[in-house]
FIVEXDO-389995 format. One record per residue: residue in three letters; x, y, z of N, C-alpha, C, O in turn. Coordinates in pm, whole numbers, plus 50000, padded with zeros to 5 digits. Example, Ala and Ser with C-alpha at 12.3 -4.5 7.8 and 13.67 -1.06 7.14 Angstrom:
FIVEXDO-389995
ALA513194943150780512304955050780513204967050780514244966850846;SER512854977550708513674989450714512905000350787513415011450804;
END
This chain:
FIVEXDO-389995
UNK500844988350000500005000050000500895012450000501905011450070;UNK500635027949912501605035949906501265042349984500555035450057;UNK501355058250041501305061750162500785070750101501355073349994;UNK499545079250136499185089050110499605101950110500165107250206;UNK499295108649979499905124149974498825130949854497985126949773;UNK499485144849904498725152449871498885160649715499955157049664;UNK498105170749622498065170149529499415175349469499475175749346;UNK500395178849535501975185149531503125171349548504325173249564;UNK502615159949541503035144249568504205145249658505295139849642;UNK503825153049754503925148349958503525143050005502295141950009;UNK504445135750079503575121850151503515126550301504315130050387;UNK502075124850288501615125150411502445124750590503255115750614;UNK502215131950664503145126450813502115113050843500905114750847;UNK502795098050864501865093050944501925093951162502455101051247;UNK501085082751158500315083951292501715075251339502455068951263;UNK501885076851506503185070551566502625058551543501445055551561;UNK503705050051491503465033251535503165026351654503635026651768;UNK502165019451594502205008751707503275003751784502995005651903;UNK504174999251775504964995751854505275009851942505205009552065;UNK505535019051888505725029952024504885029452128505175027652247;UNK503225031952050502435030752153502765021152254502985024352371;UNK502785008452206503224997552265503664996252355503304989652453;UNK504835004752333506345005452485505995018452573506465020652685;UNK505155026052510504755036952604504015035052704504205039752816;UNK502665024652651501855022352745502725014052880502865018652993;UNK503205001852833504084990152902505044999353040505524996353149;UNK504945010352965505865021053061505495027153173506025028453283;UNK503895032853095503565037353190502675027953325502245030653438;UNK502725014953231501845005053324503135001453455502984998353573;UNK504105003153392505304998853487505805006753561506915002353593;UNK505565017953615505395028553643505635022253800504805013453823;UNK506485024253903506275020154020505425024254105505365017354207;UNK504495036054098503105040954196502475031154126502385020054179;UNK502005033054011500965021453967501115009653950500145004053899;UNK502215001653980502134984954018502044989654154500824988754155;UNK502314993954269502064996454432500704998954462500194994454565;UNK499905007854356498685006454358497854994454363497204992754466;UNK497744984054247497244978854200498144966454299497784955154267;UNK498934966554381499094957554439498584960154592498284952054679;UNK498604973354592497654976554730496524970654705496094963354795;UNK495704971954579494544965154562494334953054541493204948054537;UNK495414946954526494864931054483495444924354539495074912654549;UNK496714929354608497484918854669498164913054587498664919654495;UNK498404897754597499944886854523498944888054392499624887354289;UNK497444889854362497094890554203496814901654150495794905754096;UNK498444908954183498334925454090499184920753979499294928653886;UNK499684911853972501214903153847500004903153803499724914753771;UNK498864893953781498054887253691497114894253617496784892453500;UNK496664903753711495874915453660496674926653566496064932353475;UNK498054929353594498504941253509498814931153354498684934853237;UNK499234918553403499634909853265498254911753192498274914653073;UNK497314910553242495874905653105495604920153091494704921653008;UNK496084932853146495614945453130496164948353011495534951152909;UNK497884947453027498764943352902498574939152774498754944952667;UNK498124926652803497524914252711496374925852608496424929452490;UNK495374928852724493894936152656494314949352554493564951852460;UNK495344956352574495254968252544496824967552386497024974252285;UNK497544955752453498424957252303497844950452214498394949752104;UNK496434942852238495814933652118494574942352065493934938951966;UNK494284953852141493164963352101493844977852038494414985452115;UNK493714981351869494304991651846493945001951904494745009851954;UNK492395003651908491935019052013492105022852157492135033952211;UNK492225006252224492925010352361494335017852360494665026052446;UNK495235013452235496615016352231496485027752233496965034052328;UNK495795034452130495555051152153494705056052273493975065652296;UNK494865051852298493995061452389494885064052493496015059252493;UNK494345073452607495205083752674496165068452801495595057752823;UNK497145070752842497345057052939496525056953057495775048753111;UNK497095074553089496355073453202495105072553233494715073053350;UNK493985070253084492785065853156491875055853122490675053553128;UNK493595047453058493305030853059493615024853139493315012953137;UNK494435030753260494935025753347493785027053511493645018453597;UNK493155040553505492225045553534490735035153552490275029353651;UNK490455035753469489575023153422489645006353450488834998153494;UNK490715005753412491444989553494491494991153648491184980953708;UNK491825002153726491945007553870490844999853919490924990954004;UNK489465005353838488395005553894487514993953896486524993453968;UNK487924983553805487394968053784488604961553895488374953053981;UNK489684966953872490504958354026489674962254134488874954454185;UNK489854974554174488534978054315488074967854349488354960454443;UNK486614966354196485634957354263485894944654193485034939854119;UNK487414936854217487944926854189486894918654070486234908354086;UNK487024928053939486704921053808487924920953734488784929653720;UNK487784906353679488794904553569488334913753467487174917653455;UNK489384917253390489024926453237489274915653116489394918852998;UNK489334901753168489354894253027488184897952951487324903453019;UNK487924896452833486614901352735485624889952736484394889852746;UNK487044875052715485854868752699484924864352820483874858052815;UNK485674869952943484684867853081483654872253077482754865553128;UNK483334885253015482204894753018481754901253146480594905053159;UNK482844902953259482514911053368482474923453392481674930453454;UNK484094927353298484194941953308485224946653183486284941453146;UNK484514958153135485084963353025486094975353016485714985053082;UNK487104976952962487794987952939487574994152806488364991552716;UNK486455002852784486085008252608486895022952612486985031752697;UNK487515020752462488115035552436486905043152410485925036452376;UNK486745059652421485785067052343486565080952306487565084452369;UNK486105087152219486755103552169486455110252250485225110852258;UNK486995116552326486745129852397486915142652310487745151652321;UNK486145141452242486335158752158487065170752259487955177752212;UNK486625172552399487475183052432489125183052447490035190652414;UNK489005170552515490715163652505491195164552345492245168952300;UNK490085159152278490555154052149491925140952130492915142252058;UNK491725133652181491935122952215490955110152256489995111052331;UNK491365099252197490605086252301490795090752429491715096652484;UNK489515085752472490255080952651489195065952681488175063152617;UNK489775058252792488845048852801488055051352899488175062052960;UNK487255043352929486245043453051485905027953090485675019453004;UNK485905025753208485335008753254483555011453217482855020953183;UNK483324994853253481924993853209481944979353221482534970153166;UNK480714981453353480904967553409479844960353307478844964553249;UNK480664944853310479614931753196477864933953242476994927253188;
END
């Protein structure tokens, strides 16, 4: 596929790669307040919970975009009330949405 450009045959800036996103999020998930958090909350199953948080968000392109901090935000709040965020469990959801004022994704939980 060629890369889009415009009628002066400039090619377009694209969007950061995935893989950045990737290591950004991983970063900020690794973040030492927020594994201390999430281990204040869960105890010995904050490993298991940040792994499938991981898992959920580098296999979902719109989670990747979206803001970290309020995918991380959102996962906070299904640990709370100790729901897994697997999908196919159907307990509790992490959905990206547009915030036009941000202008950015951000996510939000949303229990199954």
């Amino acid at each position: 596929m060629y890369p889009a450009s415009n009628k002066n045959n400039a090619v377009a800036p694209q969007q950061p790669q995935t893989a950045t996103l990737r290591v950004n999020f991983e970063k900020a998930v690794n973040n030492d307040l927020v594994k201390a958090k999430f281990r204040e909350v869960l105890g010995k199953n904050a490993d298991a919970f940040v792994g499938s948080l991981l898992s959920l968000v580098k296999n979902n392109e719109l989670l990747l975009k979206a803001a970290p901090n309020t995918v991380i935000a959102a996962a906070m709040q299904a640990a709370t009330l100790k729901l897994p965020i697997n999908q196919n469990l159907g307990l509790a959801y992490i959905v990206p949405y547009w915030n036009s004022k941000a202008k950015e994704n951000q996510a939000q939980f949303q229990m199954g």
